[in-house]
N, C-alpha and C positions, 0 to 999 in steps of 0.2 A: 636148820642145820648149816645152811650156806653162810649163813650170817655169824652163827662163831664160829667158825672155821675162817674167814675173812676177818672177824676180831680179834683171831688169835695170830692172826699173819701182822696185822696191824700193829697189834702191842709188841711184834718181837721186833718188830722194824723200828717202833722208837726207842726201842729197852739199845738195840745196838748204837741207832744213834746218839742218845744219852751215853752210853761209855767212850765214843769216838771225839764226845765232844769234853766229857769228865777226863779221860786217861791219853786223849791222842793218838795218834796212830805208830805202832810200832814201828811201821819203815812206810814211810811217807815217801811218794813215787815222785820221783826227781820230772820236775816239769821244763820240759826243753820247748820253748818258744823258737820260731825263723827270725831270723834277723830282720833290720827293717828292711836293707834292700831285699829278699829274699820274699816278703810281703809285697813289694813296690812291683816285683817281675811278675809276681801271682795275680794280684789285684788290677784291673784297667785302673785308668785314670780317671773314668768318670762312668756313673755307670750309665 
């Protein structure tokens, strides 16, 4: 029973991905990157 119930999780998960990758995504979430200096003060210089 655990087994399709886990095939059924399965299949809905690629049926979704198949249409994200067929149709897109209706609103596509705006990807805000830090600047390089903004990385530069985050990150040491070596690690």
């Amino acid at each position: 029973m655990r087994l399709k119930k886990w095939i059924w999780h399965l299949q809905g998960a690629v049926e979704e991905m198949e249409d994200l990758i067929e149709d897109g995504w209706d609103k596509a979430p705006a990807l805000d990157y830090p600047s390089e200096e903004r990385i530069a003060e985050l990150l040491p210089e070596s690690p």
